[in-house]
N, C-alpha and C positions, 0 to 999 in steps of 0.2 A: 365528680366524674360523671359524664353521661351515662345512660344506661345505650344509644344508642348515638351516632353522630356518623353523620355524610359530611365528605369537605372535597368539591369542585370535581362530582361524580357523572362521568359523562358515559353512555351507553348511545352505540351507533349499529340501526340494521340498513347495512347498505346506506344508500345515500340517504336514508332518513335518521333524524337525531333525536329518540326518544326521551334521552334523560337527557339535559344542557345545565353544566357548571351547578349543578343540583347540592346545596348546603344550607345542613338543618340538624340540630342537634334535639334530643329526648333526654329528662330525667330521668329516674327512675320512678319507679311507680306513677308513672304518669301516664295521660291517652291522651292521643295525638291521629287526628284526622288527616288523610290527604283527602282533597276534595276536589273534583276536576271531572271535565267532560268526558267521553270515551274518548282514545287517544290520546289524552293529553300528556299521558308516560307515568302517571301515581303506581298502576298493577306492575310495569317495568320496576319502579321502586323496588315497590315491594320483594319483585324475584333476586334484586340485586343483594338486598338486605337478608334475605333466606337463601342465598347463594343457588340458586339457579340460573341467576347471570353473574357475569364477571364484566367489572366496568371497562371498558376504553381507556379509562383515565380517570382521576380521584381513589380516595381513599373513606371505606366502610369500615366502623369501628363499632363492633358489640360489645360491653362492661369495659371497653380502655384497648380493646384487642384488635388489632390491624386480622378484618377479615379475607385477607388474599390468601389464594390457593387452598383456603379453607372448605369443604366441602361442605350441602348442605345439615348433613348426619354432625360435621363438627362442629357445628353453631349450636346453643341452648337458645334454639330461636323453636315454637310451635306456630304451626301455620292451618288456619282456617280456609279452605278454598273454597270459591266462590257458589260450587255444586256440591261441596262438603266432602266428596272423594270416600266416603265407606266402603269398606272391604262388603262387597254382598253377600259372598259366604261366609263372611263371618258374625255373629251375633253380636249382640250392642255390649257385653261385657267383654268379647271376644278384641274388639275396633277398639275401645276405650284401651285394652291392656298392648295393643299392640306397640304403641312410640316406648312403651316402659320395658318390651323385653327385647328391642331390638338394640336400645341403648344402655344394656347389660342391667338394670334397676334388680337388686337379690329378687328371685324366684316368691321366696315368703311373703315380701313387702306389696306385689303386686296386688292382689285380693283388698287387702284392705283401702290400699289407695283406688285400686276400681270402683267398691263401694263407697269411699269417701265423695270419690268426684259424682257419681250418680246422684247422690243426695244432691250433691249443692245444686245441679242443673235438674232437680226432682222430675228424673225417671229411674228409683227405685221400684223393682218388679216388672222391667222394661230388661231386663236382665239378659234373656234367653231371645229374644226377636228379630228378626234378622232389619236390616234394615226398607226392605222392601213393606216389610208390616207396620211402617213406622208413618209419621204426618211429616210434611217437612218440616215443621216447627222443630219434634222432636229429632228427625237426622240431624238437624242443628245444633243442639243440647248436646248430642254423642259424640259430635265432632268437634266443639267445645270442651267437651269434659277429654277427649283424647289427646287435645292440642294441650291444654293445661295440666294433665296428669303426669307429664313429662318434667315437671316444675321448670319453663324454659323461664332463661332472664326476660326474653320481649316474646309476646305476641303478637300474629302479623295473623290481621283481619279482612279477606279479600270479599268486598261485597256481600257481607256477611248475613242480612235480609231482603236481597234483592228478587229470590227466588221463592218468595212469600206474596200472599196476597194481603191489601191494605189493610184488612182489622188484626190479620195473625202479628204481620212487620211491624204495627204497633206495641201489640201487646207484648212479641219478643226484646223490643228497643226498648223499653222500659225493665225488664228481666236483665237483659243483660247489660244494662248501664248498672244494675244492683252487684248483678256478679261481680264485673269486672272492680266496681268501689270497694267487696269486700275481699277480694282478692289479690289487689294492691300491684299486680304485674304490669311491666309498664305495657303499654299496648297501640299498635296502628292499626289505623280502619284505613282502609281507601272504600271509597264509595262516589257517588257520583250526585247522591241525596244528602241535601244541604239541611234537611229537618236531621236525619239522623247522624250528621258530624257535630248538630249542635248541640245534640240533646244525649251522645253519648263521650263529646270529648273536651278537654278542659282547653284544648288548642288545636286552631285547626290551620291547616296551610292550600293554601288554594294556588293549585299549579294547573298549568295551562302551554300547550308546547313543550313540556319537557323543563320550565321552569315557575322559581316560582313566583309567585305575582302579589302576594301577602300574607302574611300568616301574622295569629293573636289569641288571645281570647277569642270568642264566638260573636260577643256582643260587641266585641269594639270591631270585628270585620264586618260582623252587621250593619251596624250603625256607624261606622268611620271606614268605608272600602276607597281606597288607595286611588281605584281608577274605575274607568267604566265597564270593564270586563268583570272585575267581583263583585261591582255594585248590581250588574243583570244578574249574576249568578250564585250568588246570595240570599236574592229572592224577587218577585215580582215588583214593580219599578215604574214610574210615572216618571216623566222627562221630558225636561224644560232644554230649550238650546236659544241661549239670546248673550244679554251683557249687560253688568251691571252698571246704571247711570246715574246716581248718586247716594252719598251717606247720610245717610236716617237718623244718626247715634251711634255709639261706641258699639263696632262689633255688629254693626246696621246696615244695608244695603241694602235699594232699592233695585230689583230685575225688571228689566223691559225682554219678553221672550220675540224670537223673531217674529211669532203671531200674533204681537201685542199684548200679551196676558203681561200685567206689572201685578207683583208682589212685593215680598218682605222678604230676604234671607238672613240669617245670622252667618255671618264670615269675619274672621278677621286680619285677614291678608288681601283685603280688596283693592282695586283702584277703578277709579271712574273710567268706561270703556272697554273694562276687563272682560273678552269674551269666553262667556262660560256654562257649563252645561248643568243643571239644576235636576236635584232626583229626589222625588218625596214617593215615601214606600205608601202602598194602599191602604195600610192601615193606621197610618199617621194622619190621614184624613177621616172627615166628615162631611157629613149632609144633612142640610138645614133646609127645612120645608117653608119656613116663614123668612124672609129677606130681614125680619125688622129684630130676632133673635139674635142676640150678640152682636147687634153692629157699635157697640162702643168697646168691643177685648183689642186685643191687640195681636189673635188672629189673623190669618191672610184669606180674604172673604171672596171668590170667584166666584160669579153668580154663569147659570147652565141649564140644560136640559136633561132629563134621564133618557137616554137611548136604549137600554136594554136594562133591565131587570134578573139576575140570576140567584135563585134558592140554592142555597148547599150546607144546609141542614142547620150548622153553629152559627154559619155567616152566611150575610146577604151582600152580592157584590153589582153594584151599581157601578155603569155604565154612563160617565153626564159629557155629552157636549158644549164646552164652555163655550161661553162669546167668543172668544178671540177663535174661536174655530179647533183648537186643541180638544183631545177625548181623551179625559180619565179616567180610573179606575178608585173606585172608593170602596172599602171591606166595612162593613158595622157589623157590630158582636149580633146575632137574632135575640132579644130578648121579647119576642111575643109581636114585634111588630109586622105589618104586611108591606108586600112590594109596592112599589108604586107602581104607577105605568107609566108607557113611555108618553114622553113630554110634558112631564109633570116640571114645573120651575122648581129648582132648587139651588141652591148657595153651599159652593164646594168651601170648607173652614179647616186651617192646618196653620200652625205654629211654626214661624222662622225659624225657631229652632230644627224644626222637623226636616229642614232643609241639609241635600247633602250637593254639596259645591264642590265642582269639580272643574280644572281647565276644558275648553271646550275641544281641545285635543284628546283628553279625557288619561294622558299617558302618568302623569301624578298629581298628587291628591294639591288641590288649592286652597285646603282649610285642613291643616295638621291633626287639630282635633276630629275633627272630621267623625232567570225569564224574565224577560220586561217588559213594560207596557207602557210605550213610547207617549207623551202629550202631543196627539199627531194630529197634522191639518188635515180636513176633506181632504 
């Protein structure tokens, strides 16, 4: 049995369709991303699922249980919001006990379970503070330990470190990817940030318009995105738009881009003529300073210029205008080396494999196995 499942959940404000034919089922103890741009209708989900909305049509099932006319108070759902929602007058053991006395939890039992949950998200001795004295990291923590001290069956995570700055939103994504592992609740994130669906959830679903567009693993949406829309939004994205003009070998194709750039792809639903759209991610590439290094791999070798040079601390992201008039984008790990400058000759190197093939419609995926940064002309 699910611990959670949507079937053909439709939410309408006015003449706009947030949610569309929306169906997707959760384990239990599992996490489970939506992932989508603003508006795309994942936070509508979510209010549907915590019963703040009521569908148009379809059907919301928590532990097997048709949730109509159910109120939010009657769902064993905990809800994280997005500004965390703390009672100001009240203190952080005060916030933490509050879901456990309003949903009758014995008088006695409360205390201990306050101080249990404090532990796990360590702000013991954070007791007596109100939340005004607190970091946002830790309003965080309290409104974690109050959504889960409620023991709900699902957890419903709304932009959960969006109102963090970048070293904090790290340091908590990593804490609470631990929490949530030892605490085994099934749980959804909606968020908008494709590093923290990937690095907090075991499946993520990427909806767009109020539907959804693919969901999987992290690594196969990663690396096998359906279409063009999860493949930019997945992650930064180099992009070919030509046709493939002959077979290489088994599982081989030769691309001619409409800029002239020819390479290698690996595909195996090709045919000679097939027009189609090529995306090799930044960091699936290289940059070879010498032409004459690796010119016998079996590599896809596009010789270029550097155009622009940027430091950012781990990685150096090069900037090359190939011949064919197309501009990439190349990531290398920094290990101690320096920029180049611009105009330096270099040879862009990346692996057929590294190739993701897609119709040049871009509407479904053309190899089953399967922000951007277009291969764009002057």
């Amino acid at each position: 049995m699910s611990a959670v499942e949507l079937q053909d959940v439709v939410k309408r404000f006015g003449s706009v369709t947030a949610v569309d034919a929306l169906s997707f089922s959760v384990r239990p103890g599992q996490c489970v991303s939506l992932l989508g741009p603003s508006g795309c209708g994942k936070t509508t989900t979510l209010r549907l699922i915590a019963g703040f909305e009521a569908p148009d049509r379809g059907t919301v099932r928590i532990a097997g249980r048709d949730m109509a006319g159910r109120r939010p108070y009657e769902r064993s759902v905990g809800l994280v919001f997005q500004d965390y929602a703390l009672f100001p007058h009240m203190t952080v053991e005060e916030n933490v006990a509050y879901g456990m006395r309003q949903r009758g939890v014995a008088r006695g039992e409360i205390p201990d379970r306050v101080r249990r949950w404090l532990e796990q998200v360590r702000l013991v001795g954070f007791e007596r503070r109100r939340p005004s004295q607190l970091s946002g990291g830790e309003q965080q923590r309290v409104a974690l330990a109050r959504a889960l001290a409620i023991e709900p069956d699902v957890l419903l995570l709304d932009e959960p470190l969006s109102n963090l700055d970048a070293k904090l939103r790290q340091e908590l994504r990593l804490e609470l990817k631990a929490l949530l592992g030892s605490v085994r609740t099934t749980t959804i994130v909606v968020t908008h940030d494709q590093e923290e669906a990937i690095t907090l959830s075991e499946h993520v679903i990427i909806v767009n318009r109020g539907r959804i567009e693919q969901q999987g693993a992290p690594g196969d949406v990663y690396g096998r995105p359906r279409n063009r829309f999860v493949a930019e939004f997945m992650g930064r994205t180099n992009w070919f738009t030509g046709r493939l003009t002959q077979a290489t070998g088994p599982g081989r194709w030769r691309f001619e881009s409409e800029a002239k750039a020819v390479f290698t792809v690996a595909h195996d639903a090709g045919r000679e003529g097939l027009a189609v759209d090529v995306a090799v991610r930044p960091e699936r590439m290289g940059v070879e300073r010498d032409a004459a290094n690796g010119a016998a791999s079996a590599d896809n070798r596009l010789s270029g210029r550097i155009t622009v040079g940027e430091y950012l601390g781990a990685d150096l992201h090069h900037w090359v205008r190939l011949e064919s008039g197309e501009r990439v984008l190349v990531v290398e790990k920094n290990v101690g080396q320096s920029l180049d400058p611009a105009g330096t000759a270099v040879v862009g190197r990346f692996d057929p494999r590294g190739c993701i093939v897609l119709p040049a419609s871009g509407a479904a995926p053309a190899d089953p196995r399967g922000g951007h940064d277009r291969a764009e002309r002057p």
